[in-house]
N, C-alpha and C positions, 0 to 999 in steps of 0.2 A: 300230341303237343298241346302242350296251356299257353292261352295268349292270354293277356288284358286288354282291354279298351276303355278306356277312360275318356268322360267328359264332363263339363262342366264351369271349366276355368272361363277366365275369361277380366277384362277390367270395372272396376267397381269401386263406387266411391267413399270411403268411410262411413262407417255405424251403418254400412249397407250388407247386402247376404248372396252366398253364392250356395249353388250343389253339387257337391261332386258325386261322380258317380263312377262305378269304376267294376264290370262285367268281365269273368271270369271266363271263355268259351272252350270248348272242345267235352268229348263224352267223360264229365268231370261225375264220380259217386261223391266224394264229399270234399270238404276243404275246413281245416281245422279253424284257424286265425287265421283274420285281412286286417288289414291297415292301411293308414293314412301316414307318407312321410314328408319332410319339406326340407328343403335347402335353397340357401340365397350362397350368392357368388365369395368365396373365399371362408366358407362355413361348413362346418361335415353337416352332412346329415342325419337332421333329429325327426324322431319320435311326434308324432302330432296327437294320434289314437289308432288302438286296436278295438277289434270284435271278436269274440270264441266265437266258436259254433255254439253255445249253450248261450250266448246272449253277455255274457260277462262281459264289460266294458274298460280300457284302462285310455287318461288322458295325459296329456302335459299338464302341468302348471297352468302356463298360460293361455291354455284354450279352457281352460276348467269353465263352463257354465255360460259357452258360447259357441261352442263346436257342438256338435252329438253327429255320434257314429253309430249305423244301424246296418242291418243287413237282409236279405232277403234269399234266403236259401236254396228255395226252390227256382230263382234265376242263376244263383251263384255272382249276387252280385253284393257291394258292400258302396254306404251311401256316406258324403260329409256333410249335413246341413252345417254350414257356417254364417254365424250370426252376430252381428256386430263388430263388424271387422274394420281393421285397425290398421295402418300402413305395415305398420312391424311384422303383419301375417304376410305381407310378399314375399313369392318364392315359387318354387317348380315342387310340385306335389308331386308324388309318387306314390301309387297305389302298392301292395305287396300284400302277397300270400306265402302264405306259411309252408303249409304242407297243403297237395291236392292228393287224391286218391282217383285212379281214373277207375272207370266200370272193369276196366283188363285187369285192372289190380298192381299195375303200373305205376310208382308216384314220384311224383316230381318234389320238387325243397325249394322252396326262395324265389318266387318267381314275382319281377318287378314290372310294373309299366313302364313305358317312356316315358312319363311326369308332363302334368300339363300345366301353364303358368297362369299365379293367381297373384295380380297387379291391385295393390288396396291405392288410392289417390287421396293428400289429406283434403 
């Protein structure tokens, strides 16, 4: 079984910065693409940023040149520095993996955290 654990949210006050952080566990051999999603109340959920495993990076719009998403492998874990944030960035973040491969050779598809909430105050 793959779980997430995520942290980092929390409230913060404009043109301020948080970190997410969001740890993949169990005897995982590799994981393709992680990401970062967000949704506010009566909104589907969008797209924030992804990471490959090769390092390729894809954003929204409006996180362009204020979010960066990295990742660290050898934890299996994938990171949001968010900088310069903005009331409009509130919402319930949701970590997500793509594909895992476990050491059995077992693999799991789609697998979400519980989202944790990221409160900007103007």
């Amino acid at each position: 079984q793959v779980q997430l654990v995520e942290s980092g949210g929390g409230l913060v006050q404009a043109g301020g910065s948080l970190r997410l952080s969001c740890a993949a566990s169990g005897s995982i051999f590799s994981i393709n693409s992680m990401g970062w999603y967000r949704q506010v109340p009566g909104k589907q959920r969008e797209l924030v940023a992804t990471i490959a495993s090769g390092g390729s990076t894809d954003y929204a719009d409006s996180v362009k040149g204020r979010f960066s998403i990295s990742r660290d492998n050898a934890k299996n874990t994938v990171y949001l520095q968010m900088n310069s944030l903005k009331p409009e960035d509130t919402g319930v973040y949701y970590c997500n993996v793509d594909r895992v491969r476990m050491r059995s050779s077992l693999y799991y598809f789609n697998i979400w955290g519980p989202g944790t909430q990221v409160t900007v105050s103007s």
